[in-house]
N, C-alpha and C positions, 0 to 999 in steps of 0.2 A: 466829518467830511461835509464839505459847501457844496451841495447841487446846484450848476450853474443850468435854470430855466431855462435861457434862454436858445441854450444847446441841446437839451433836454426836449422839448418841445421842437426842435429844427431834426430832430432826430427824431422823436417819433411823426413829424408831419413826412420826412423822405423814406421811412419806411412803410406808411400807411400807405403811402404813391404808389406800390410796385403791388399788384395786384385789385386797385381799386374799383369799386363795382360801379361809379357815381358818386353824386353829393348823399348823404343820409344812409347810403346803402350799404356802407361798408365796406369790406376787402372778403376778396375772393384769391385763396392760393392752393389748391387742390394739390397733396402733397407729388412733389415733383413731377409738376407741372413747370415753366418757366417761367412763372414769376414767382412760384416757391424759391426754386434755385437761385431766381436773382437775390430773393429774399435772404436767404443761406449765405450767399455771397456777400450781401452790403454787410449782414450781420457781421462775419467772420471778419472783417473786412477793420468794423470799427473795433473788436476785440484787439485783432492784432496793433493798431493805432494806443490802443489802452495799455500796450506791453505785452499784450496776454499771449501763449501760446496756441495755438488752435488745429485740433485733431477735429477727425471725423472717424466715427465708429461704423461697422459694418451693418448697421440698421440706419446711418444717414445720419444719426444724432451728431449735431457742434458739443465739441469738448471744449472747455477754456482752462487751461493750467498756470496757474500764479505761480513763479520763483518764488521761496522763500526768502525774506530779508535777512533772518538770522543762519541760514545754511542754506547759502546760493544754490547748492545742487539740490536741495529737498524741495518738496510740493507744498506751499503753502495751502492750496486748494486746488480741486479740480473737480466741476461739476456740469452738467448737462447743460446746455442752455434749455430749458424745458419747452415743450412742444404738447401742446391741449388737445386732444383727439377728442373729437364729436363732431 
C-alpha cells in the first residue's frame, strides 16, 4: 500500500485544528467536550469516505468494520479507533 503524504499530512493538519491550544501548545479536547465531538465527527467522517462502516459503542468508542473481499457479508476487521487516556 502507497501512502499518499500529501493527504496524510492535510489530514493530520485538519484534525490537529479542531481543539488547538496555539502555536507549540498543542491540542486540547477534554473528552466530550465540543471539539472532542467534532473530533469524533471529522474522524468518522473520513472512515466512512475510506468504505468503512462506522458504529459507536455505549462508552462513545468509533468502531470501523471492513467488508470482507472474499465473503461480502463476513467482517474482514473491526477494531476501536483507539483513544489514549491520561
Amino acid at each position: 500500500m502507497k501512502i499518499d503524504a500529501a493527504r496524510f499530512f492535510k489530514d493530520l493538519h485538519d484534525l490537529r485544528a479542531i481543539g488547538a491550544a496555539g502555536v507549540g501548545k498543542g491540542v486540547v479536547r477534554p473528552a466530550y467536550s465540543a471539539a472532542d465531538v467534532e473530533a469524533r465527527e471529522w474522524l468518522a467522517g473520513r472512515m466512512r469516505d475510506a468504505g468503512l462502516t462506522v458504529e459507536v459503542d455505549a462508552m462513545g468508542n468509533l468502531l470501523r468494520t471492513c467488508r470482507g473481499a472474499v465473503d461480502p457479508a463476513g467482517v474482514a476487521f473491526r477494531q476501536p479507533a483507539r483513544r489514549r487516556l491520561a
